[in-house]
C-alpha positions as CSV (number, residue, x, y, z in Angstrom):
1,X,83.4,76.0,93.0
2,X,81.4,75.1,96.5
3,X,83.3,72.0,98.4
4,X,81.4,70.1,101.0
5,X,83.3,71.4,104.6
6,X,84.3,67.6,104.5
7,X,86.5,68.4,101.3
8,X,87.3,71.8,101.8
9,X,89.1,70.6,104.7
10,X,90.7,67.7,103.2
11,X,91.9,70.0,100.5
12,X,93.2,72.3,102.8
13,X,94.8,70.0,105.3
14,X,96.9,68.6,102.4
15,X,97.9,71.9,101.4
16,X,99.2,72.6,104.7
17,X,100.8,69.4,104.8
18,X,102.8,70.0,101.4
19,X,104.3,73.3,102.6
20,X,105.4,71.5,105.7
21,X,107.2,68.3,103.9
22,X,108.7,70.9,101.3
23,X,110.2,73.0,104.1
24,X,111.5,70.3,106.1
25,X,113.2,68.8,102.9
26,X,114.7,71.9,102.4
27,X,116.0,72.0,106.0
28,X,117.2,68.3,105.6
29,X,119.0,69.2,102.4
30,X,120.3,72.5,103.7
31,X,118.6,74.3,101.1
32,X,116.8,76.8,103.1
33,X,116.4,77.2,106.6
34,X,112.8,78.0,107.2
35,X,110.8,77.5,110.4
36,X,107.6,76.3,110.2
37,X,104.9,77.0,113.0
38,X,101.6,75.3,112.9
39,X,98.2,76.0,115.2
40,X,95.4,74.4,113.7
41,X,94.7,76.0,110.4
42,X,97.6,79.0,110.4
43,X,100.4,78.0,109.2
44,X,103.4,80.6,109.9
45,X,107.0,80.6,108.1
46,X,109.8,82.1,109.3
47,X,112.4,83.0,106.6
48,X,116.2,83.8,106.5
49,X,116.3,87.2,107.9
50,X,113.3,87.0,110.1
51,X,110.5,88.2,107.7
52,X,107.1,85.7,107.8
53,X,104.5,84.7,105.9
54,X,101.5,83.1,107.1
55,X,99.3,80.8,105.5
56,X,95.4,80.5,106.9
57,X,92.6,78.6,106.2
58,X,89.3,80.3,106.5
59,X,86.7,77.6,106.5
60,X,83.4,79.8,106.5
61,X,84.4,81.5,102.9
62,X,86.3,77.7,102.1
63,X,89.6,80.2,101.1
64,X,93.2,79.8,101.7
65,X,94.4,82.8,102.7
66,X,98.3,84.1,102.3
67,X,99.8,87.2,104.2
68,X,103.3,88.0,102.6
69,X,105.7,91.6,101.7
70,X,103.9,91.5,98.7
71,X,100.2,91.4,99.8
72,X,98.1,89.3,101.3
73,X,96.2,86.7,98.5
74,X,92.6,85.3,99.2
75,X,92.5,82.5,97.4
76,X,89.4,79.5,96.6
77,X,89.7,75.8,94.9
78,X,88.5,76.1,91.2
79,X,88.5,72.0,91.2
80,X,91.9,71.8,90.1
81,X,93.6,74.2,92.4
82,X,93.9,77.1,94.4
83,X,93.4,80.6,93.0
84,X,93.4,84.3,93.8
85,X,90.9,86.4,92.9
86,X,93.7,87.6,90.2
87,X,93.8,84.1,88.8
88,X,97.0,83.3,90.2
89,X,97.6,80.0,91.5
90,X,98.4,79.5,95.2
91,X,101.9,77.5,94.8
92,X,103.0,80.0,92.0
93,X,102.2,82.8,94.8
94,X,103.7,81.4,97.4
95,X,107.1,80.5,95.3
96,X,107.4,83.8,94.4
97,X,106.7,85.6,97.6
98,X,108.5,83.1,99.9
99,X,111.6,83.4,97.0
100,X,111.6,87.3,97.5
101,X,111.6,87.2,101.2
102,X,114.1,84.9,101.8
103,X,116.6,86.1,99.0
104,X,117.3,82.4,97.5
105,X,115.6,80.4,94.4
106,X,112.3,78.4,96.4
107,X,109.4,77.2,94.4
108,X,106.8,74.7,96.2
109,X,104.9,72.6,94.1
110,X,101.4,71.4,93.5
């Protein structure tokens, strides 16, 4: 599904946003200690033990793209929410891979 570059960045800005507010509830809560980096539209997490994962918007293909252990995940709005070309949905990918990494329980929602 196209999105105007209007909505594709909406969509994607709000994405961004979630990771942050679930990451700095975590932090508030003691849950995980994560650090979040943001420039524009990468987003980069640093988990317990130093691995990352980076989160990346990539406006000319209108993807969100995620670089993890596991893989890196290229992944486009369906009108409902964001999926890999594996039909996986970006929050379940994240969860898992960010969960793996950092040795603790994490999911992120949608």
């Amino acid at each position: 599904m196209s999105l105007s570059d209007a909505d594709y960045h909406a969509k994607a800005h709000a994405l961004l946003a979630r990771i942050e507010a679930q990451i700095d509830a975590w932090l508030e809560a003691d849950v995980a200690d994560i650090d979040a980096h943001r420039t524009g539209g990468l987003l980069e997490l640093t988990l317990p033990g130093g691995s990352k994962i980076v989160i990346n918007t990539q406006p000319p293909l209108q993807e969100i793209w995620l670089a993890a252990r596991a893989g890196g995940y290229h992944c486009r709005w369906d009108g409902q929410h964001w999926i890999d070309r594996e039909g996986q949905e970006f929050f379940a990918l994240l969860s898992r891979c960010a969960s793996e990494q950092a040795g603790i329980a994490l999911t992120f929602a949608h």
